[in-house]
N, C-alpha and C positions, 0 to 999 in steps of 0.2 A: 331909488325907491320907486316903486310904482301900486297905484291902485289897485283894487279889486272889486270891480263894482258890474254888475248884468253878467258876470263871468267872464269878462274882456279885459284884457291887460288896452295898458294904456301908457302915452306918451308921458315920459318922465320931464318937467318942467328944466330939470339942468342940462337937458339936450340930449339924453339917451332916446334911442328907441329901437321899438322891437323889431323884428325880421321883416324883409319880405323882398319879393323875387324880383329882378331885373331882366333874368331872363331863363325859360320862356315865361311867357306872362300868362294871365288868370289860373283861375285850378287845374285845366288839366292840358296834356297836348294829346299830341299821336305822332310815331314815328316807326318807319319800316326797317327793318332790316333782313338780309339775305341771308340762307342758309350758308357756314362755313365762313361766314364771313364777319367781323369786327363790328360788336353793335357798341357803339360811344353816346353815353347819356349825359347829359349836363345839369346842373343846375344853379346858378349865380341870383345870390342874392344880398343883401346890402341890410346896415342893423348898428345898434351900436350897443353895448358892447359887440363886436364882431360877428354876427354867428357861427354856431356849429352845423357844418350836414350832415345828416345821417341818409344810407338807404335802406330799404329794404320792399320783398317785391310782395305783396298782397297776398297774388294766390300758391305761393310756393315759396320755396328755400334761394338766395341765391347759391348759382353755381360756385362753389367757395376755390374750387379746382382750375378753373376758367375767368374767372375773375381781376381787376384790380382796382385798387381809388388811387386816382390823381389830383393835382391842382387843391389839395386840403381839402381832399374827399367831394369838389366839387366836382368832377366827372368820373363816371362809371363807364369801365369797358370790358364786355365780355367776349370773349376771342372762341375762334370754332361755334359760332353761334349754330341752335339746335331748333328744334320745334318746339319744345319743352321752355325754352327762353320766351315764347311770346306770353303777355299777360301784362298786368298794371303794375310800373313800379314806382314806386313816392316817396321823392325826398323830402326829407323836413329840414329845417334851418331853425336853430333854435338858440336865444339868448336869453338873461335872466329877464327881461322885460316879456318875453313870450316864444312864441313859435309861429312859423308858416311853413303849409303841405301846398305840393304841386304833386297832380301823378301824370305821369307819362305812361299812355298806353302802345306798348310794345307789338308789332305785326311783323310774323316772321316771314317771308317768301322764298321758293328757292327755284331755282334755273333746275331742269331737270339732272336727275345723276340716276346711278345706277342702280335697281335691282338682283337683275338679274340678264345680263348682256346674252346675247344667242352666240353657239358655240360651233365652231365645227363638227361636220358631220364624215362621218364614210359610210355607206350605206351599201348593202348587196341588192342588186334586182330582187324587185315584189316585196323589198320590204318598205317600212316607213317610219320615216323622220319627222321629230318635228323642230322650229327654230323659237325660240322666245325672247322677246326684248319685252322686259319687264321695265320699267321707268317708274320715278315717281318726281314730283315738283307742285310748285304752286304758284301759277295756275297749273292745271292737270295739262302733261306735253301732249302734242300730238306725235302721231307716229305714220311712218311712210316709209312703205317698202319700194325696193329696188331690187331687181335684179340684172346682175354683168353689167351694172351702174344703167340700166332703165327703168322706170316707175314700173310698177307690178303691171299697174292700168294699159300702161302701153305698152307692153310685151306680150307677145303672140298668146291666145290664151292654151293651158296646157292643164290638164283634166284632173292628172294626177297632183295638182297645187291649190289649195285652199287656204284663204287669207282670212283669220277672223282678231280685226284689231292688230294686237303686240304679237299673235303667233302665228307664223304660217306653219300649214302640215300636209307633208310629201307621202303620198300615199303610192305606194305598186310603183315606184320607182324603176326606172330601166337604164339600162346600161348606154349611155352618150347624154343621159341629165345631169353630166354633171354644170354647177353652175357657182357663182359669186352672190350670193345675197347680202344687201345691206340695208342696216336698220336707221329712220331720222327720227331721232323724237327730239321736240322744240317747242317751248314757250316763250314769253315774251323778256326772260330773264337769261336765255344761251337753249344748245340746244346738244345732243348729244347724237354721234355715227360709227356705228360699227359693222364691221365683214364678218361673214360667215361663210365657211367654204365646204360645198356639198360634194363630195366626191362619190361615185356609184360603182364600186370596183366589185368582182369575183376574183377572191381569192383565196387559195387555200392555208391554210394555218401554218406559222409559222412561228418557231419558238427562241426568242432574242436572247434570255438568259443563256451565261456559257455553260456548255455542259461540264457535267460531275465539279461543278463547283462542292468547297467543302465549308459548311457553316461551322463557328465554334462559339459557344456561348456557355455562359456561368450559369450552373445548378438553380433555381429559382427564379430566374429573369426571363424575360420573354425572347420566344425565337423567333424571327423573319427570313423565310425562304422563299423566295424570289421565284417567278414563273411568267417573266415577262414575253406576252406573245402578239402575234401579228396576223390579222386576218379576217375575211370580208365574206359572209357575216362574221361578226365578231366572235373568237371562238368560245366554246363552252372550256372551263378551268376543271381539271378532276384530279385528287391528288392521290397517290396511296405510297405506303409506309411497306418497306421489303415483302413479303410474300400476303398481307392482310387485302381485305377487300378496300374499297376506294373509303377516301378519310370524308365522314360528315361535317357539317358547319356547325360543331356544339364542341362543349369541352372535352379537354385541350384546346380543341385547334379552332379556328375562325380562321376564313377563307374571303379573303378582301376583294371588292370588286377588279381589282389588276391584276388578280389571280397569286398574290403571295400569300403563301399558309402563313399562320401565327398559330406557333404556341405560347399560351400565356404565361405559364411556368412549367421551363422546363425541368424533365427531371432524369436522370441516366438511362431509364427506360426509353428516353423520346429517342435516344441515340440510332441511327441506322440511315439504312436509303431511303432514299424517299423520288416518288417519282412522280412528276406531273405528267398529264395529258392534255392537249390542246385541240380540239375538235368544231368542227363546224360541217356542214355540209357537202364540204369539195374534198375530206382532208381529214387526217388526225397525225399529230407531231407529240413526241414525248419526248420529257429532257430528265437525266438525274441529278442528285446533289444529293449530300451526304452532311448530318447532323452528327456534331458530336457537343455532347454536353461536360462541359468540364468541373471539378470541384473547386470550390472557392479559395480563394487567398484568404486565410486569416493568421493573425499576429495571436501566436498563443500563449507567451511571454512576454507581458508588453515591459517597457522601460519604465523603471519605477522612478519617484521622487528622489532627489538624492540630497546628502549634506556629507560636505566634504569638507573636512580642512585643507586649507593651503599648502600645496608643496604636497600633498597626497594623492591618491591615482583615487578615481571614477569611471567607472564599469556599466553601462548600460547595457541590459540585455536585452535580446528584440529574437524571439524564436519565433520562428513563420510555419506554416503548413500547407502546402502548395500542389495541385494538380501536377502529377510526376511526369505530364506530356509537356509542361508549359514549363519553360525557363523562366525563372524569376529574376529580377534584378535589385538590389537590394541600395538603398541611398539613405544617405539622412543628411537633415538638413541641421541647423542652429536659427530660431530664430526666423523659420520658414525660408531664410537664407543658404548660400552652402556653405559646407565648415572650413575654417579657418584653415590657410596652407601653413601646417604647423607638421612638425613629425611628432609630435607629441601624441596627435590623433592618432588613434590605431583603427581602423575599419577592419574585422574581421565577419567571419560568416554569418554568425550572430549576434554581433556585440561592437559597442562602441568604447575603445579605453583612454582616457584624457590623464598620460601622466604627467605630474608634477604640477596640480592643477594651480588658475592663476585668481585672482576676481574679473578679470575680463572674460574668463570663460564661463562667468553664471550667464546664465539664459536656458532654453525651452529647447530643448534636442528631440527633431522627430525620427523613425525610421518609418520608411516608406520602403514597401516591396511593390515593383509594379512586374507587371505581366502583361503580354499581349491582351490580355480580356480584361483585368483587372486589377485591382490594385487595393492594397491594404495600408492605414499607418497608425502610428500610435506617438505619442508624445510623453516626456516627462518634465521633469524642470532639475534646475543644478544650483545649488545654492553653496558657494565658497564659504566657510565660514576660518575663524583665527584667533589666537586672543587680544583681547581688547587692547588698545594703545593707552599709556600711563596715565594717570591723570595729570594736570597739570595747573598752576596757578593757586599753590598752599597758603593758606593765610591762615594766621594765630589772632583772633578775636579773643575780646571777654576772658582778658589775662588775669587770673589769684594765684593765693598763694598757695592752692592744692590742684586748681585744674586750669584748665586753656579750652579754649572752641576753636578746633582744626576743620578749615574748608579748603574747598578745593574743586575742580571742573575738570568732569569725566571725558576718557578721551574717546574714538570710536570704536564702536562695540564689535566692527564687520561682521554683523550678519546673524550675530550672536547676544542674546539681551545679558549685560551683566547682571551678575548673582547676589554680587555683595563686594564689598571695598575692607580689605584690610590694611590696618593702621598698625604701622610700626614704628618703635625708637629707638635711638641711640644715646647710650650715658657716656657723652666724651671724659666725665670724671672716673666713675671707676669701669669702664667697658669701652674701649674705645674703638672704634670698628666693629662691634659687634653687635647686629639690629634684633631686637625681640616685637615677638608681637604682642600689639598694647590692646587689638578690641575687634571689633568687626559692626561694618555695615551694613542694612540693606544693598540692594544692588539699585535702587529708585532713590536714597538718597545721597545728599555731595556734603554733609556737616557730620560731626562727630564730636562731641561731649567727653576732655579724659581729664581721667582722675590722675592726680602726677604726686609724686612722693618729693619729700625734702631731701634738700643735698644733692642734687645731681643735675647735669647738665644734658639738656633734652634739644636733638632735633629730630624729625616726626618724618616720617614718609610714607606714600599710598601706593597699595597695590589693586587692580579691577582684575574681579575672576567673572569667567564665565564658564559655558560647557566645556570648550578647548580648554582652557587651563588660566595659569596667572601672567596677566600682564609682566612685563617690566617693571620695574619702582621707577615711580616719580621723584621728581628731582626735591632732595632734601630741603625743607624748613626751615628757615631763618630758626638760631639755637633761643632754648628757654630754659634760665638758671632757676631752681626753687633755694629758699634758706635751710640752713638745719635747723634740725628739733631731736626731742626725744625720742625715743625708737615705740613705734606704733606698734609692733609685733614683739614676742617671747621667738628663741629657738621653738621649733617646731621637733617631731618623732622623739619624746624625751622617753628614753629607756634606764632600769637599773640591774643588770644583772651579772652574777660573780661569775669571773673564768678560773677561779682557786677557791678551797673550799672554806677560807679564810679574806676575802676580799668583796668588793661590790664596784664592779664597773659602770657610769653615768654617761650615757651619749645622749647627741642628739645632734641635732643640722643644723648648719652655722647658717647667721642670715648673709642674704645677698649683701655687696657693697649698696643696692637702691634700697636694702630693706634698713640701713644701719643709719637712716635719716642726720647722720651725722659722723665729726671723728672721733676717735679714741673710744672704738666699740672693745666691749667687753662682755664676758657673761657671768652672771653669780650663781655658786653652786650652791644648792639646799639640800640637807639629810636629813634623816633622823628613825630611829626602829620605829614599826608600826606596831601599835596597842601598848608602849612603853610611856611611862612620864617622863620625854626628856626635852630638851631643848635643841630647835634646829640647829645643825653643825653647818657650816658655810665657810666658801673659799672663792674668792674673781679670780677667775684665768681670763688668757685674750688667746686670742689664734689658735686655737684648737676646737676640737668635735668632744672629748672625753674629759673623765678624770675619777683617776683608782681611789678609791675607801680603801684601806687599810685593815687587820687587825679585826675583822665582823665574826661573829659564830657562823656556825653552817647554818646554810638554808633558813637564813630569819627574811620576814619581809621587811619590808625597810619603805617608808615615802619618799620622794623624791622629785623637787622641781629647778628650773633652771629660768633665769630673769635676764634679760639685755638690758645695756647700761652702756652711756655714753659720754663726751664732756657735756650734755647739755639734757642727761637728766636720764631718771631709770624708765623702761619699758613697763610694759601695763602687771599689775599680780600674776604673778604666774600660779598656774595649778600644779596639784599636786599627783604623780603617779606612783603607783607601788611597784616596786621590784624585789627581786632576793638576790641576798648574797651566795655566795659558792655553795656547790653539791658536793657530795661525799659517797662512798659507795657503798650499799647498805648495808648493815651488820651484823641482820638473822636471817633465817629463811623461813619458809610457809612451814605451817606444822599441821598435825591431824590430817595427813593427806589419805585419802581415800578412793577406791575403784570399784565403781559401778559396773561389770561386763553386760552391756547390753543384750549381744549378740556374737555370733565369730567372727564381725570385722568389726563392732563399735563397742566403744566404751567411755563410761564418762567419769571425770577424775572431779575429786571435791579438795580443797584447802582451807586452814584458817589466811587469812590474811595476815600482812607484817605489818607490826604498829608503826604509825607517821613519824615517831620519834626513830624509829628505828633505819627510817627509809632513808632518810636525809637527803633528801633531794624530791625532783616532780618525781611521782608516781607515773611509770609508762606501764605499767603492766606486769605480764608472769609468767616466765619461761617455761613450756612444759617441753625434756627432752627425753625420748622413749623409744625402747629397741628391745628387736626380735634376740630373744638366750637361743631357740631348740625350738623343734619342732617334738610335740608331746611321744608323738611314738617310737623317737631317737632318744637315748641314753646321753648320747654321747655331744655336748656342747658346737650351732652353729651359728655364735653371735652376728648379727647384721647390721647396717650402717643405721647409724643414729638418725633418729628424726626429732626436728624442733617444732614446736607449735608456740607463737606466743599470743595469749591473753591481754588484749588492752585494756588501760582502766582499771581500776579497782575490781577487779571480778574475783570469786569463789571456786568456779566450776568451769569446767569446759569439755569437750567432746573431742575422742582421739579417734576418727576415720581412717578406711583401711588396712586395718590389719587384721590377719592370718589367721582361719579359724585352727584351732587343738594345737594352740602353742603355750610355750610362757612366756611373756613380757618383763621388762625392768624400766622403771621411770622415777624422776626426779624435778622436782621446779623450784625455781628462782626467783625470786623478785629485781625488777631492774627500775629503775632511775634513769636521770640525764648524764650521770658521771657513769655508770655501765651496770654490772649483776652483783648481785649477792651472794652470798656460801647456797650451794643447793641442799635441798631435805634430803632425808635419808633415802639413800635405795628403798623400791615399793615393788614386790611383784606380785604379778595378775597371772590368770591363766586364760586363753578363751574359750570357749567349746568348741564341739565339732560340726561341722559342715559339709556340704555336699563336695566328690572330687573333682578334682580338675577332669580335663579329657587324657585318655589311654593316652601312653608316648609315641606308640603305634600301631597299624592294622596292618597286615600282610597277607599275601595270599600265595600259597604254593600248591604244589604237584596237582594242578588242575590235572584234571581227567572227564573220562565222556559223562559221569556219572556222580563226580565227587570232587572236591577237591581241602585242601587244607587253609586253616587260619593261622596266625599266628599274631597276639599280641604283646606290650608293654607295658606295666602298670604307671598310673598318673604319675607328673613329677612331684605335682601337691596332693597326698590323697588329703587332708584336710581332716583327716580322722583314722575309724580302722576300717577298714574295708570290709564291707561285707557280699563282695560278689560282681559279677559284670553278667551284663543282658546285651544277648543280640540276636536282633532281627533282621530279616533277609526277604526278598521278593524278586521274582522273576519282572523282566520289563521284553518286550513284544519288540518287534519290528519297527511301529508307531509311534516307539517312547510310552505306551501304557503300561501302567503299576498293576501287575497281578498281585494275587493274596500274600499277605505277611505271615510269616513263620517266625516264633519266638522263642529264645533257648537261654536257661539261667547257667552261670556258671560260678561256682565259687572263688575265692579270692587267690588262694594259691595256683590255680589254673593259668596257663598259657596258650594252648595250642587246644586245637579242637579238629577233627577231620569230621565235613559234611559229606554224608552219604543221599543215596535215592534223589540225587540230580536229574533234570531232565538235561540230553545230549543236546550240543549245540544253543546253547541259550545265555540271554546276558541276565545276572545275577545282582543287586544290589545290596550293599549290607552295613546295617546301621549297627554302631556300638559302642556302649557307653560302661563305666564303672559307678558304684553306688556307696556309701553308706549307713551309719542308720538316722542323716539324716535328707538324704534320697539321691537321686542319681545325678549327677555329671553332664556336663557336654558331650554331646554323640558324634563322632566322626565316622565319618563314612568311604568307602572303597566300590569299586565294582569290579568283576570279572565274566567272563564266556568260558562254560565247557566246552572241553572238543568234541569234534564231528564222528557220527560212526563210521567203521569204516566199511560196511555196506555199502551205506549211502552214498562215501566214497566213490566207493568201485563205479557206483551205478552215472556216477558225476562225471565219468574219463570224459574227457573233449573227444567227440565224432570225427575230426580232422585228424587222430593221429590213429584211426583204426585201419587196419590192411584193409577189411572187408568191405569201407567205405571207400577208399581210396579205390580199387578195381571195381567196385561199383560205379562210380563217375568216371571212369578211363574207357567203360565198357559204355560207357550213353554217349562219353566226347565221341569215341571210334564209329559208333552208330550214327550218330548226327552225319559225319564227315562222307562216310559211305553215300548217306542218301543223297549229299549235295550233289556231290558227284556225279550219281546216278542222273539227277534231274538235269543236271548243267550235258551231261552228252547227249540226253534226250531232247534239249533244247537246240544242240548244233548237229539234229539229225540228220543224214543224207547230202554232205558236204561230195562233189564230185573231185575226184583225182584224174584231170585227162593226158593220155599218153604223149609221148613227141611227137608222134604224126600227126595228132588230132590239135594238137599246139600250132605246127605248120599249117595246119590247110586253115585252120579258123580263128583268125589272131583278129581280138577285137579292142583296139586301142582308147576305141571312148568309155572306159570302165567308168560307171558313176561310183564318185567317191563317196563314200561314208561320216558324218561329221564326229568327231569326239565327242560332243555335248551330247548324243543320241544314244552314249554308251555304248560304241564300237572302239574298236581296241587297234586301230589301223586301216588304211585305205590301199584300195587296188592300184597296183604299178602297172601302168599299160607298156607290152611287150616293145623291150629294145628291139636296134636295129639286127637285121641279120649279120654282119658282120660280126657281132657280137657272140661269144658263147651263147647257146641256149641254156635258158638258166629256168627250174620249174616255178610257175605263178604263186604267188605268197597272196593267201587270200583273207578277207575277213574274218573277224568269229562273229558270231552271231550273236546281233544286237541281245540284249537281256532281254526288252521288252517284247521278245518274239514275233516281229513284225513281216518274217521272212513267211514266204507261200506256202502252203503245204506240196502244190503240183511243181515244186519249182525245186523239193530238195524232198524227195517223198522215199530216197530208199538209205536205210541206215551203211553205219562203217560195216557191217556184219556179211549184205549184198557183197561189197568191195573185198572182204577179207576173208573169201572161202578157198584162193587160191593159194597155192604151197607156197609159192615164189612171194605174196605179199608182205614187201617190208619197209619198215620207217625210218626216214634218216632220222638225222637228229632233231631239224627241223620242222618235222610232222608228217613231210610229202611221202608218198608212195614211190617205191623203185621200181621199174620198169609199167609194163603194162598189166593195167587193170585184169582183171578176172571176172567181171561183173555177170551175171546172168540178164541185165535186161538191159538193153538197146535204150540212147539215150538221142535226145534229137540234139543237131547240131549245134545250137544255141546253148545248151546243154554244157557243150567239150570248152568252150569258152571260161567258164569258170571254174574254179578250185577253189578248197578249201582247206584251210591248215588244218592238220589234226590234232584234235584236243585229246593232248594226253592229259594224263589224272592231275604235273603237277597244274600243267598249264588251266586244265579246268578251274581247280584250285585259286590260282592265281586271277584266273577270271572271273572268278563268283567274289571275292575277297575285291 
């Protein structure tokens, strides 16, 4: 217990008291700690009940990340200590007698660290650098340069170096400064040194990247192409794309200070070369590489959920869509695992098949396509499913003498919720072996409530259904005996009706052995006429379905019921049902029949009806049966096959469809019953009128001509009346399939044949035609035909190929072409020389330049055999087609050569003996020969 008095807890007289601190002592302290470094706060205090510490820090949150409490929250220690840690923090100790606060003011200090460290330089003459050691601590470090490890201060001083603080800056740099600078910064907590290394080189650009490297990246992702270079000054980067100007720093592309282009997203258009350049002042180097953008991996079929029973196959599909440069690779896994080494697995191109699936194969199936660039997957899941295992554990509760409470515990459903639980039994008294079903349950419950009949010997069993199907049965019920009793049910389906026209047959359905609640089952037969005053007639039979009445009139109705009855007492009142005794076959027929002719194919027939006494038996109806005598405009009798129509029901009238206009008719009807017909009424004949005809039997067409030709028809098979005539129309049809004008022409009925005149020649004709009535025309059938041709027109039609005049017409142009070739082909190998044997002798020149075949010469020059040899005359060219031969080199025709008597031809073309020529030729000249072109050889050479 404690006081409350000036608002100060106070010392409880039983020896409690409130908090207070041991150590540190009074309100507050101070304590330092180091950047990075482990700040550990304490606070021990003494109290009784014990107190509790709390901390927390004044001017901010603690670090909850950094943080821990030890020793039952009496010290605090916060790890990686920051700047942000310095500040007051104050424990309290608090017990039910009060509290005490101590704060601890926190100073954080740190040994200098890093900024920003100074970095090497490379540097080209005239330019400038600069070095920065950036520091930071507390106290503020100092800083002290060196350089090649001597104090700035005392090294030689040097114009181009200026030191302000943390940065020196190297101005107009020259080629041999180069040097080692290093940075000290140091407070009184450590201190911090670093190198910097100035290098002052000229050099010209060099480009590190390998050449025609080839980039490959996915459609949408970003591209990095590489243009790593070397060089003093540092070179300028420039990039450009196949035959475009140099690529900007904007989109697409961004151009990184170490010279790699980036595309952000590529897209098929980025595809091509690309080429950088690397320049600076001494120098420019260029390198290529080549972008190719590829289409993505995707699963466009993924693998769906599955449910599968046991011992049944599962098919996952997995269709992929893939960059046709990039090989795919296709895996799947189970379970982000690999699949089981089974051969049950099937891995195909797209699909995964698990036959004869197990429950150890349910799980997560992924397929995964990978590819050099990329990779796709998809996942499904596989769920075995089976039917449920029996239930088990039957127990017979809350046993009477009509019902029993059957339980029992469901066995496992694999994967499948049961649906419902059937209950079945076995009557070892009268079914032995033979299980019915007694009821159904939900699939959520295990109890079942039956109703059970006397006299029979009952054991129960359960079956669990689910989607897959029915369990097994559980294992059979301890048996359950019921007592007899009186039979709770009458037979059932009770019928009365005669098979003879004098009798009354009584059935009905025997009860089961579980419906007969007892032994010595029997049934009692009840009769009696209905609407009579008599008294029911009655007889017990046992073991049968039936039993005959006797001695009844025809077709009376009669009541009739049937009672179960056993040794221990009769079944409930049984009702009463009607039946009849025997039918008989009736014994008048319809009278006052009557015929309506509608039209020339219907007609409607009237009757009295036959009296009920007459009928003796059920009324089915009324025979009507009716046929074609003759056709009206034949004499001479052509009966045709009966037709029946029968009338259900009581009816008067009815309608006789389809028949035949301008005939006569015969008909007669019946009445029928359940025993069969009656005597038919008297023969009745009709007549119908007439109607339109059938179509012609045929159209024909004969002795066509240029101008005319002939018809021929057939009269209907049915004219349906008298005929009064046939109409037909005609029209010419064009080239196009178009209908020219109709032409109409009546003809009377005895007509056949008709010849059309004032035809046009050559023309297709179409021709409609029909037979008529008076009461209108017929179906129209139709023909077509083509006049023949004139024969002018004929004549003027001969084919030009088979005319003499034509034929020496073209033999006269072929033999003229032929002449000119000829002419131009000798005119082209004009002035060919034939030189003699002595001008062969004196001037033999053996380096003949040859001729090539491709140039369209037809042979090359033999340079002259040895003398020992026959002289044999020079076999010379002919003359290229392309006329390339000189004109001063072969300027005088065969004509100069062929004015003497003696000039003649071997066979080979040469000249025999000596020329004849009128003009002097120079020696160079007697060197060559030329074959001479005869007409065929010309011939041969133009071809």
């Amino acid at each position: 217990m404690y006081n409350y008095t000036n608002n100060l807890f106070v010392d409880s007289p039983s020896g409690e008291r409130r908090p207070s601190f041991m150590a540190p002592l009074g309100q507050s302290s101070t304590q330092m700690a180091l950047r990075g470094g482990v700040l550990e706060l304490e606070c021990i205090a003494e109290g009784l009940p014990t107190p509790e510490v709390s901390w927390y820090k004044e001017s901010g949150d603690l670090p909850s990340s950094r943080m821990s409490f030890h020793n039952f929250q009496k010290t605090l220690k916060i790890a990686d200590v920051m700047e942000a840690d310095a500040g007051d923090y104050r424990c309290t100790a608090k017990n039910s007698l009060g509290s005490a606060h101590h704060t601890i003011k926190v100073n954080v200090k740190a040994a200098p660290f890093w900024i920003s460290a100074p970095r090497n330089l490379i540097l080209a003459p005239e330019e400038t650098g600069i070095l920065t050691c950036r520091v930071s601590g507390d106290p503020k470090p100092q800083i002290a340069w060196s350089v090649n490890g001597v104090p700035i201060k005392d090294s030689p001083k040097d114009t181009s170096r200026k030191v302000e603080d943390d940065t020196v800056i190297l101005s107009d740099v020259q080629t041999g400064s180069s040097a080692v600078y290093q940075c000290n910064a140091s407070n009184e907590f450590g201190y911090l040194l670093a190198n910097a290394f100035v290098n002052v080189l000229a050099e010209a650009p060099r480009v590190l990247t390998p050449p025609n490297n080839v980039y490959q990246v996915i459609t949408n992702n970003p591209a990095f192409l590489d243009c790593a270079s070397f060089g003093s000054p540092i070179p300028a980067i420039t990039w450009f794309k196949d035959s475009q100007t140099s690529i900007l720093n904007r989109d697409p592309y961004v151009i990184h200070n170490n010279g790699t282009l980036e595309i952000n997203v590529a897209q098929s258009l980025n595809s091509g070369k690309y080429t950088c350049i690397a320049s600076n002042n001494l120098g420019t180097r260029e390198n290529h590489v080549y972008l190719e953008v590829k289409e993505p991996t995707r699963i466009l079929a993924q693998p769906e959920y599955m449910v599968v029973q046991r011992n049944r196959k599962a098919v996952f599909e997995c269709k992929v869509k893939h960059d046709p440069t990039l090989i795919p690779t296709m895996n799947w896994l189970k379970d982000n695992g690999e699949l089981p080494d089974d051969e049950r697995f099937l891995v195909d191109t797209d699909s995964l098949t698990i036959n004869e699936v197990t429950e150890e194969d349910e799980g997560t199936y992924t397929c995964v396509m990978n590819t050099t660039l990329d990779q796709d997957s998809a996942s499904a899941m596989l769920t075995v499913v089976e039917e449920p295992d029996p239930p088990t554990d039957l127990e017979l509760t809350d046993q009477r003498e009509r019902s029993v409470q059957l339980t029992w515990i469901p066995g496992d459903e694999h994967n499948s919720p049961t649906q419902k639980f059937l209950v079945q039994y076995e009557d070892l008294l009268h079914q032995a072996g033979v299980w019915h079903n007694l009821t159904e349950e939900e699939g959520t419950k295990t109890t079942a409530h039956l109703d059970l009949s006397p006299y029979a010997y009952y054991s129960f069993r359960v079956l669990a259904v689910n989607h897959v199907g029915y369990s097994q049965p559980s294992r059979p019920s301890r048996q359950y005996r019921t007592n007899p009793a009186a039979p709770d049910v009458n037979p059932t389906d009770v019928h009365g009706v005669g098979t003879e026209h004098n009798n009354l047959v009584i059935s009905w359905k025997e009860l089961t052995g579980l419906q007969s609640n007892g032994p010595g089952l029997q049934y009692k037969v009840n009769w009696r006429q209905k609407d009579v005053e008599e008294d029911w007639l009655s007889e017990t039979v046992a073991n049968t379905s039936k039993y005959v009445v006797s001695g009844t009139p025809t077709f009376v109705p009669y009541e009739v019921k049937v009672q179960a009855v056993n040794d221990y007492g009769n079944g409930p009142a049984p009702e009463a049902v009607v039946g009849y005794s025997g039918e008989d076959v009736p014994m008048s027929a319809p009278e006052s029949v009557q015929v309506l002719v509608q039209n020339g194919t219907l007609a409607e027939v009237h009757w009295e009806p036959v009296l009920t006494s007459m009928v003796r038996g059920r009324l089915q109806g009324y025979k009507v049966s009716y046929w074609r005598e003759r056709s009206l405009h034949q004499a001479e009798a052509q009966q045709e096959e009966q037709q029946v129509l029968l009338f259900s029901g009581n009816r008067t009238d009815g309608r006789l469809p389809g028949l035949k206009p301008y005939s006569l008719y015969t008909l007669n009807i019946r009445v029928v019953n359940g025993k069969g017909e009656g005597p038919p009424s008297p023969n009745h004949n009709f007549e119908t009128p007439e109607g339109v005809p059938g179509p012609p039997s045929f159209l024909r067409i004969k002795n066509t001509d240029m101008d005319s030709l002939t018809l021929e028809w057939g009269p209907p098979q049915d004219n349906n009346g008298r005929l009064t005539g046939y109409t037909l129309k005609y029209q010419p049809v064009n080239s196009s399939n178009e209908l020219g004008p109709v032409e109409e022409m009546m003809f009377p009925a005895n007509e056949t044949t008709v010849i059309l005149a004032d035809l046009k020649y050559s023309t297709r004709y179409k021709f409609y035609f029909n037979a008529k009535t008076i009461k209108g025309s017929g179906p129209t059938i139709t023909e077509e035909a083509v006049t023949i041709m004139d024969e002018a027109m004929k004549s003027d039609q001969v084919d030009l190929a088979t005319q003499g005049w034509f034929i020496g017409l073209m033999c006269a142009i072929a033999l003229l072409i032929l002449v000119l070739l000829i002419i131009c082909f000798i005119k082209r190998n004009k002035g060919g020389k034939y030189p003699v044997k002595e001008k062969e002798d004196a001037h033999q020149d053996p380096e003949i330049q040859p001729m090539k075949d491709d140039d369209g010469t037809f042979g090359e020059y033999r340079s002259l055999e040895s003398d020992t040899e026959d002289h044999k005359p020079l076999k010379g060219s002919r003359t290229p087609s392309n006329g390339t031969v000189k004109r001063d080199d072969s300027d005088d025709s065969l004509v100069d050569y062929g004015e003497g008597g003696d000039g003649q031809f071997n066979e080979d073309g040469s000249f025999i003996g000596q020329y004849s020529g009128k003009k002097e030729k120079d020696t160079h000249e007697g060197n060559e020969s030329s074959e001479a072109p005869s007409p065929v050889n010309a011939m041969n050479s133009f071809v």
